[in-house]
N, C-alpha and C positions, 0 to 999 in steps of 0.2 A: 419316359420323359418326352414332352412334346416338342417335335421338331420345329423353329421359326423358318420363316421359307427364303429367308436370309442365308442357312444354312445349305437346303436346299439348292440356293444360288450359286453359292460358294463350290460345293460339291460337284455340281455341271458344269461351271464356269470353265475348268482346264478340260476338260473331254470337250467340248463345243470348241475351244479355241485348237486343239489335237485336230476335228473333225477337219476344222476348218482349213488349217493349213495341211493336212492331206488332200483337200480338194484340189486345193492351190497347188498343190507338188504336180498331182496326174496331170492338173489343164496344163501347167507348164511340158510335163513329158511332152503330151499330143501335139504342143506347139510344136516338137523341136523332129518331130517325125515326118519323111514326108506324104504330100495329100493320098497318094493309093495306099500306101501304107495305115496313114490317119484315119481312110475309110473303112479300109479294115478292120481296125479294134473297134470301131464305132458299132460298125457291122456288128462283131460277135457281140459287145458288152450292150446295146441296145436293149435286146432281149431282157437284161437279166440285169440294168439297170437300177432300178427300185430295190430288188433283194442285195445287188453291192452298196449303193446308199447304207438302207439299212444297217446291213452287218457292219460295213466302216464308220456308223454314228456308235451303234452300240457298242465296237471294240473300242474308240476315242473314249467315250463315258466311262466304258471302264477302265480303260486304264487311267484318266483323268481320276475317278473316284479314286486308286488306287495312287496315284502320284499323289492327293491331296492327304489320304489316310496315310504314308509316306514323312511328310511335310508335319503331322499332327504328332506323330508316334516319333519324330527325329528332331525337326527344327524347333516347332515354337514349342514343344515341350522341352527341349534343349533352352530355349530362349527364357521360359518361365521359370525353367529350374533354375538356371542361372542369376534369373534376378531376385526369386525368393533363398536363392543362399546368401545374395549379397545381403539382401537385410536382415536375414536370420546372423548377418554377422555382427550387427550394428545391435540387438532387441537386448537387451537387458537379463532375459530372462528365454531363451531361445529353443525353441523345438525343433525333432529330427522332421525332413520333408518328408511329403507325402503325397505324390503329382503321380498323375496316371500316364503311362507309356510306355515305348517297348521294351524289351527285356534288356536291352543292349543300355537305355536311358535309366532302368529300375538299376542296372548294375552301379551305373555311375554316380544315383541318389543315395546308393546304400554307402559307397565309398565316402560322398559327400560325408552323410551322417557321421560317417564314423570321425573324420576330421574333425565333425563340429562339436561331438563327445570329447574328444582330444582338447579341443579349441576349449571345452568350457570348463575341462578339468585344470589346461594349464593356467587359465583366466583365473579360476578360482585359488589355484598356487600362487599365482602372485597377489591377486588380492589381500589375500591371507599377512602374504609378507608385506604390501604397501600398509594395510594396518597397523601390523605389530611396528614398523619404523613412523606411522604419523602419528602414535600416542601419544609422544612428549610435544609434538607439535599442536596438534588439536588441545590438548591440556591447556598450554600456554594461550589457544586463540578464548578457548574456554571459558579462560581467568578474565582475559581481557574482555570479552562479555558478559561475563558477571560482572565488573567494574565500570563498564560502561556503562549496564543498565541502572544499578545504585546511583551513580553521580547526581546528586541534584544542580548540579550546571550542565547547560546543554552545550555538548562538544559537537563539532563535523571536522572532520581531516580529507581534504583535496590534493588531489597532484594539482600540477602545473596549469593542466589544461581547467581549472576549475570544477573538475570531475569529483565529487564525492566518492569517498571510497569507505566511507566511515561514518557512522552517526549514531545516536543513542537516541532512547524513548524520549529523554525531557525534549531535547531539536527538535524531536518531531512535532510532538505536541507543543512546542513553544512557537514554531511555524504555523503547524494550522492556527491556532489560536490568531495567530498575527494577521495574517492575510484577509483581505474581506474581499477578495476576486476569487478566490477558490470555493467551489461546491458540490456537491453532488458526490463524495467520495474523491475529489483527489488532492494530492499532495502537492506541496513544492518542493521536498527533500525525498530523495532516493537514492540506491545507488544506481550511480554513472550518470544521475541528473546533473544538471549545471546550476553552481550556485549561484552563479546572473541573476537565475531568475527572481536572486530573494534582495541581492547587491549589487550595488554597481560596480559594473566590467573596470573602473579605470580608478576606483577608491579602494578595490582591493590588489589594485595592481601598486599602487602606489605604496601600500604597507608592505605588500611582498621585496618590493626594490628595498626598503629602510632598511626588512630584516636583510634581507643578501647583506646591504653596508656595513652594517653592525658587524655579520659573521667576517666578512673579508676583513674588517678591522682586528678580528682577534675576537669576539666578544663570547666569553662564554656560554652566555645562557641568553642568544638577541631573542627580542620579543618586541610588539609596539602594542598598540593599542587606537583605535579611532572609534569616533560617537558615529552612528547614522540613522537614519529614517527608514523605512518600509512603508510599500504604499498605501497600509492602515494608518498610517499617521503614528504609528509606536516607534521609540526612540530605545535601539540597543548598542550599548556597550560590548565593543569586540576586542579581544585580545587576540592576536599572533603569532605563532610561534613556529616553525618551521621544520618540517622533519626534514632529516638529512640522507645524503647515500650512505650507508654501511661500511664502502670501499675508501669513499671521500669524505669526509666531515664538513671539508667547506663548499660540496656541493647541493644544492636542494632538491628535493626530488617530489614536494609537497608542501602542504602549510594545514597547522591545525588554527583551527576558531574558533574560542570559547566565546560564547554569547550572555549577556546581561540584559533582561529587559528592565531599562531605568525611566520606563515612561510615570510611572508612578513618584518614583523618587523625584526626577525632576519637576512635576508638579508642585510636590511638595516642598522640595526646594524653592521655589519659585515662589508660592505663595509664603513662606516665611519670609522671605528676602524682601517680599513686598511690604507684609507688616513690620518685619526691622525699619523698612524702610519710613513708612507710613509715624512708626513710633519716632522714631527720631527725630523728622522734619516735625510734626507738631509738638513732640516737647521743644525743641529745640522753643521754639515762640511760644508756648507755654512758658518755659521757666522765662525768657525776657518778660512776657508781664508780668508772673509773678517778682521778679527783681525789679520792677519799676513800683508792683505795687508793694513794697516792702520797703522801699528806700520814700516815699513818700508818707508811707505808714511812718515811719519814727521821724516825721516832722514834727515836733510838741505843738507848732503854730495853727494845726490841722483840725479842722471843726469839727464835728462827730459826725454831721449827715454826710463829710466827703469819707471820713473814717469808716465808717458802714457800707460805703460804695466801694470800696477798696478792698476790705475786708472780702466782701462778694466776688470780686475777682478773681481773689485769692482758692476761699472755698470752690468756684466755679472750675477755675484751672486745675488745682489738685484734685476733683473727682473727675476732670478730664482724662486728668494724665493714669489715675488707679483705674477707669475701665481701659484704656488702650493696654494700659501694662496687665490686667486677667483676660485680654482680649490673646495678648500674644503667649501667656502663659498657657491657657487652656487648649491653644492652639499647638504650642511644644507638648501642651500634655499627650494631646491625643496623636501627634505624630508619635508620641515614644510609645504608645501603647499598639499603633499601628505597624510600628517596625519591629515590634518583640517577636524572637522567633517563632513562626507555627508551620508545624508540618501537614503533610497531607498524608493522612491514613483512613483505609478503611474503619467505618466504625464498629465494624463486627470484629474487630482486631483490641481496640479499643475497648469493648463491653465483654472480650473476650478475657482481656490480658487482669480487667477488675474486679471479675467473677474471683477469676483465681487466687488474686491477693486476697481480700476476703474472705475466702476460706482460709487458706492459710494461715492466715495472720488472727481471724477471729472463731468464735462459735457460733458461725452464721453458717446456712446454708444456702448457695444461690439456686433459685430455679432457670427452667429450661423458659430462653430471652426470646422476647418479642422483636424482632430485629429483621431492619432491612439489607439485607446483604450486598447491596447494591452502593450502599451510599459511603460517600465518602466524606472527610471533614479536615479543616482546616485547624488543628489544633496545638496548645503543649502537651503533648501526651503526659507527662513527669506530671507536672500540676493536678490536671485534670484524673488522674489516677491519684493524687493524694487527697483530693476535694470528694471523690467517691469514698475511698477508705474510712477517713474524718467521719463522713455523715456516716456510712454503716458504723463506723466504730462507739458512736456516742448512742445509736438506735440498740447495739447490743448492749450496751453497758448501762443505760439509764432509762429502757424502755423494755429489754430482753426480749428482744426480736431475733426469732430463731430463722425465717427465710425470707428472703429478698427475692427484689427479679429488677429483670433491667428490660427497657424499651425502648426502642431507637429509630423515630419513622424522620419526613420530612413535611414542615409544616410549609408551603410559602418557600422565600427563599433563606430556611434557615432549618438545621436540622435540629430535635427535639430529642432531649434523652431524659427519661425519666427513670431515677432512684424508688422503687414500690416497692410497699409491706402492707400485709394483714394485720387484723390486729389495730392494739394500740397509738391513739392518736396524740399529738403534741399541739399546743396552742402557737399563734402565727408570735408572740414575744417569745417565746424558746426557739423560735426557729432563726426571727433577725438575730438574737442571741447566740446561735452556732452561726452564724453567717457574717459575723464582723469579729469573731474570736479567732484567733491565731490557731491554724491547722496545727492538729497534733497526731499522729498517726503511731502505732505502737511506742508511746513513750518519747516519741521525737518530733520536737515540736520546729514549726516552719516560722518564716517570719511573713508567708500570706497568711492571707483570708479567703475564706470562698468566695465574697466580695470581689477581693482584688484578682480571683483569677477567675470569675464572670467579668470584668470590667477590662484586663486584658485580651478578651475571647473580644470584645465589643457585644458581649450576648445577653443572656437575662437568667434571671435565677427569681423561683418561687414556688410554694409550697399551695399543696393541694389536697381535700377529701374526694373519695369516690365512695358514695354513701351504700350504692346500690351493694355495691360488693363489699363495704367495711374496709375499704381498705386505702392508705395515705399516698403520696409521692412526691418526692420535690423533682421540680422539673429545670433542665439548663437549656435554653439557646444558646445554639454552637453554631459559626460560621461553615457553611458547605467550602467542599473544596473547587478548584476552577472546572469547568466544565472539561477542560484535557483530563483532569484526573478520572472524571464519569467515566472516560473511554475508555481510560487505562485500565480502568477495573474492570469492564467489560470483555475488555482482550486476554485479559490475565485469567480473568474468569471462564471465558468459552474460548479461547485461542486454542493455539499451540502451544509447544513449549517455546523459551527464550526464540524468539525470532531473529534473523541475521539480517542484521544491518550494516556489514561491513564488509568488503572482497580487495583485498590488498595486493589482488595480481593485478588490477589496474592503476597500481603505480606505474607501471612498465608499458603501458599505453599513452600514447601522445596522438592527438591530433594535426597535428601538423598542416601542412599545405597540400595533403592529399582529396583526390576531387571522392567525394563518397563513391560514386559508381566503380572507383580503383578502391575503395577499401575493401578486404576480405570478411567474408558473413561471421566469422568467427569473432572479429572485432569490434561488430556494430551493435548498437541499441535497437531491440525491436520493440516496439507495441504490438501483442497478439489481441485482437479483440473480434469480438461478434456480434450478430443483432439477433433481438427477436423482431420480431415485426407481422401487423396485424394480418397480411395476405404476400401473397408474392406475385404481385406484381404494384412495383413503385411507381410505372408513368398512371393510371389509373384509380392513384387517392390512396394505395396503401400505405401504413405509416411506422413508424421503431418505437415497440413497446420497453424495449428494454437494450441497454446497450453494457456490455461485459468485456475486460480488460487485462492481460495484464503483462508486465515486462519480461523481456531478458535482454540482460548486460553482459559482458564478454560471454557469451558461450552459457550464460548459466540462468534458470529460472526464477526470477524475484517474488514468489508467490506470497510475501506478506504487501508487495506492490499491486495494488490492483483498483480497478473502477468498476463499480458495480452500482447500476443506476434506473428503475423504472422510469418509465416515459407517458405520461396522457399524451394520449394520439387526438385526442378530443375530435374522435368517430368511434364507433360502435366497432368493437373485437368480434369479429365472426368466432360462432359456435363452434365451426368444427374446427378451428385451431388450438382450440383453449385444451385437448388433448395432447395435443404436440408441447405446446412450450407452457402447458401450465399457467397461464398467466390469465384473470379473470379482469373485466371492469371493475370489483370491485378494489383489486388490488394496486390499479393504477388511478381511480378516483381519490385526487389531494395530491398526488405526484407533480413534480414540473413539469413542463411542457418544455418538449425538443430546443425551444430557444433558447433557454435558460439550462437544460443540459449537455448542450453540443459544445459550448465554449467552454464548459468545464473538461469535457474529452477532449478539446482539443489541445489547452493546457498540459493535463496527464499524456499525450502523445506526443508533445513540441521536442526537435532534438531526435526523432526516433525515424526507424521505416516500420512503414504499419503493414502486417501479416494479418492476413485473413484464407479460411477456404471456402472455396468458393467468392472471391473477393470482388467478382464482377458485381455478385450483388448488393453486397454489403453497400462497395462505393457507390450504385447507383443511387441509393438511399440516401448517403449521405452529400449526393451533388444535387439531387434533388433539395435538400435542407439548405443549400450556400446562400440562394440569393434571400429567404424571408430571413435567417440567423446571422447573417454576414459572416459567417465562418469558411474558410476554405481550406480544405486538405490536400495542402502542394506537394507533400513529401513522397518521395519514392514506395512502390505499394510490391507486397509478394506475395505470391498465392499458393497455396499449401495443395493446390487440386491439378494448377497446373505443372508444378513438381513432381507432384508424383507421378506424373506424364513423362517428364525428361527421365525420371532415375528408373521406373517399372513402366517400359510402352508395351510389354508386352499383356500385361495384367487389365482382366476385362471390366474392375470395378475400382474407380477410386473415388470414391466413397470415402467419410471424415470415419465411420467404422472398420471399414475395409483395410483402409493406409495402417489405421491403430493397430488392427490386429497381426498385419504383416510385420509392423514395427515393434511387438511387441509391448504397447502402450497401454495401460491400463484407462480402461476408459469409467469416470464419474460427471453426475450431475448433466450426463447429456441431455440437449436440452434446453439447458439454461444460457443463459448470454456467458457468462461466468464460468461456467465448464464445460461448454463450448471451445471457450479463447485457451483454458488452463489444456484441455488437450491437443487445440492444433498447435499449441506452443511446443509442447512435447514431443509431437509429430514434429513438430518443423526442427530441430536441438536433432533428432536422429537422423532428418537429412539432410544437414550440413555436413557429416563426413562421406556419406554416399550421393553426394553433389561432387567433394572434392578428388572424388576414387574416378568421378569421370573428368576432368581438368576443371571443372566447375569452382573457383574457389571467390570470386568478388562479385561483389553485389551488381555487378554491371556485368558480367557473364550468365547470375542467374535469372537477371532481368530477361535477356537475351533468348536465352533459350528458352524460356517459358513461352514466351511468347511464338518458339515458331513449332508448339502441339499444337495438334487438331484443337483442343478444347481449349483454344484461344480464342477462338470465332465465336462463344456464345456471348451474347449479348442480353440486357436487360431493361 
């Protein structure tokens, strides 16, 4: 291996400083001798001056080499082993060390190992038994997320400090939906976010006081309720309710909120109330002149052309008053057809669930469905599965159509399902004739029609040939579901399984009147994130192609939380980067540009300390971004490059690889802005307890020390 002349330095450095201060020893002797004496040595060693140099340079070197091999073979191998067993104590999944040095160091690595054998068999005994006792618990958390995720009302439950501890899919998706300030990937709900950001700090202070009054009154079951706004201009309905301490009943420890959005409905209300209103005030003066012109009317004294003028007022005002009154009819009609229930289901669930009825139930065969998997729809399922049955049942019975097929794309903003058969065609009077007949499905007959449950859907129904191929189809417009349900199915679809939306040891966290830099890292909010970006160097036009996200809340990783955002740099991506982080012009051509997505990071950040490695650089980038975006990032910052400087000074690489591999961190997606953030997140969770193993434990101690490693000086 080739020597750096670093090494070289290092090695002469103590024999040079040996040499040195033996020089200094003899001049002193000579000083202390006196002058004929002094002439004397001078006398003999004169001669043979150069050959004692010499030899006293080259016994200094070596024994300097020898003190330093010394130093290599005791100390800092002492020093390295020590800090790689501290983090082999902390890695998840841990291996025996293996550091080169002397026999007396190899004794004490062996010893180590056998400890950490010890260590990961007792670990694995008590895991064992922490499992077998968290089963009934985990069951129960389980339950309660299967339940939560079903609800079609959208719940969140906060402690005191307005800290979400709890939330289910509809909140999410009924938030985003709501917000028109949010983009790029992020949220307004999380756990350990604050529901501020969705309410106001001092209207939901005010419900919380009512409930307290109610419980200290006695109240069995307090709850309130209040209307309010969001700043899309949507109006939801909040209910209250309060969870309690376990030990105290009548103390609070939190508040649940169940949400309504009733911006629809109050429209609707609104706009009846106006036609009530509208109907009233003009019949009201409608019927006075008809009762003027009716009382005038049976005058006998009344000449015919005033009789014919009266009359006219009469007819004028009663066809006044018959359209205002089918003005407000059609208008209740189509609110009740509006408010009839429909659920949101995927449609491949739907063409699934009426395949199978039809067999079942008939001598039909279904074939294999043209079907978007993707789509979802706003429907009665119950109906719209009897309105399928209906038409197959009367195509086998009165046509003897042996196989069907179902189609399900999206036309526009309305999805399309079409009923197909080979074969035998039906005239379009047969077909409005099954279409205004009372459904009858094995023998049991409805009191709709397929009529009424296209005109329920608000959609459309009609029949069709496809000559090319022979073969027939009646077709239904069916309303899509809200654009939240698109996601759902997407996340259901390539996600994970059930995501955790809820951590209930932050009940037992309070904010209080503590200054952040005294809270402990164990308790605080981080944002882990990263950048890609087009060069590295920021004062000189480089720019963030992509910026990646994501949290942790008490001590734990939020990985279904996250920001994940391409960036037009709108400059040209040098070639030889697009190896490293993958990211080509083409893939950032049509993306937003940094102004449009820095306020959305910085929303998803608000409330947190932002963790980066390497963090000099990231920040420079993004102060570089303050003054054109008017975004500023004030929050306290930590760096996962200069930690690992405080917890390993002895170790020659820290490196976001290196740190992993010592930590035992499995590292993915490096690289990307996005698993980037998801590893030094991981990284940074394994050294918060070897921060606290050195007295390291608040955010204002690790600030502290970071900052006084060497690798605080680099700048960007």
């Amino acid at each position: 291996m080739k020597t750096d002349w670093r090494e070289w330095a290092a090695a002469l450095a103590p024999g040079l400083v040996l040499a040195a201060w033996t020089l200094a020893a003899g001049g002193a002797l000579l000083a202390t001798l006196a002058p004929a004496e002094r002439q004397a040595v001078l006398a003999l060693l004169a001669p043979r001056a150069a050959l004692l140099l010499m030899l006293a340079l080259v016994v200094a070197i070596a024994l300097g080499w020898l003190l330093r091999k010394a130093w290599l073979d005791w100390g800092a191998a002492a020093g390295r082993l020590a800090e790689q067993a501290q983090a082999l104590a902390v890695a998840d999944q841990p291996k025996d060390l293996a550091l080169p040095g002397a026999a007396e160091v190899q004794a004490v690595q062996a010893a180590v190992n056998e400890l950490l054998r010890q260590r990961r068999a007792l670990r694995a005994d008590v895991d064992e038994r922490v499992r077998a006792a968290a089963r009934d618990i985990e069951l129960e958390r389980s339950r309660l997320a299967a339940l939560m995720a079903e609800l079609t009302q959208s719940v969140v439950v906060c402690n005191l400090d307005g800290r979400i501890l709890l939330y289910n899919n509809r909140a999410r998706l009924q938030f985003r939906a709501l917000s028109d300030a949010v983009a790029a990937g992020s949220e307004l709900v999380g756990i350990g976010r604050s529901i501020y950001a969705v309410f106001d700090r001092q209207l939901v202070a005010h419900a919380l006081e009512s409930v307290q009054q109610r419980l200290q009154r006695g109240a069995a079951n307090p709850s309130t309720q209040f209307v309010t706004s969001t700043r899309g201009g949507q109006l939801l309905r909040v209910q209250m309710a309060p969870v309690r301490d376990v030990a105290d009943e009548h103390q609070v420890t939190g508040f649940v909120l169940m949400l309504d959005n009733i911006t629809r409905d109050f429209a609707d209300e609104s706009e009846r109330d106006k036609m009530l209103h509208q109907l009233t005030e003009t019949s009201r003066s409608s019927l006075g002149n008809l009762q003027a012109a009716v009382e005038l009317l049976d005058d006998p004294e009344l000449d015919a052309a005033t009789r014919e003028r009266f009359q006219g007022v009469v007819r004028d005002e009663v066809a006044a008053m018959s359209r205002r009154i089918q003005d407000v009819a059609r208008h209740t009609t189509q609110a009740m057809k509006t408010r009839w229930p429909l659920e949101e289901m995927l449609g491949a669930d739907l063409v699934a669930a009426a395949g199978r009825r039809i067999e079942q139930l008939f001598a039909c065969r279904v074939a294999d469905s043209e079907v978007d998997a993707q789509l979802w729809l706003k429907v009665d399922s119950y109906s719209m599965l009897q309105a399928l049955a209906y038409l197959a049942e009367r195509l086998v019975n009165e046509y003897e159509v042996k196989l069907v097929q179902f189609r399900l794309g999206q036309q526009g903003g309305r999805a399309q399902l079409d009923l197909l058969w080979m074969g035998a065609g039906i005239s379009t009077e047969i077909v409005m004739a099954w279409e205004t007949d009372a459904i009858t499905v094995a023998g049991e007959t409805s009191a709709l029609t397929v009529r009424d449950v296209v005109e329920r859907h608000g959609g459309a129904f009609w029949f069709e040939r496809e000559r090319v191929r022979h073969a027939s189809f009646f077709r239904f417009l069916l309303p899509l579901a809200a654009e939240g349900a698109q996601l759902e199915s997407s996340a259901l679809l390539h996600g994970d399984s059930r995501p955790e939306y809820y951590d209930f040891d932050l009940f037992a966290q309070r904010e209080g009147d503590a200054q952040l830099a005294d809270r402990k890292l164990a308790e605080l909010a981080f944002t882990v994130f990263d950048t890609e970006t087009t060069g590295l160097n920021p004062s000189q036009g480089d720019q963030i192609i992509q910026i990646g996200a994501t949290r942790i809340v008490a001590a734990k990783l939020r990985r279904q939380e996250v920001f994940e955002q391409l960036v037009d740099p709108q400059r040209d991506i040098p070639a030889a980067g697009i190896p490293i982080h993958g990211i080509t012009p083409e893939m950032v051509a049509g993306q937003p540009p940094l102004a449009q997505v820095l306020p959305a990071f910085h929303a998803f950040a608000q409330d947190t300390v932002l963790v980066a490695h390497n963090a000099a650089f990231d920040m420079r980038f993004l102060q570089l971004a303050e003054s054109p975006t008017g975004v500023r990032f004030e929050q306290p910052v930590l760096d996962t490059l200069l930690l690992s400087a405080v917890i390993h000074p002895q170790q020659e690489s820290h490196r976001l690889e290196a740190i992993a591999e010592r930590l035992g961190v499995t590292i993915l997606g490096r690289h990307t802005a996005l698993g980037d953030a998801m590893v030094t997140a991981e990284v940074f969770l394994k050294m918060i307890p070897l921060l606290a193993a050195q007295g390291i434990h608040t955010l204002g101690q690790a600030r502290e020390a970071a900052q006084k490693t060497y690798l605080a000086r680099v700048q960007y």
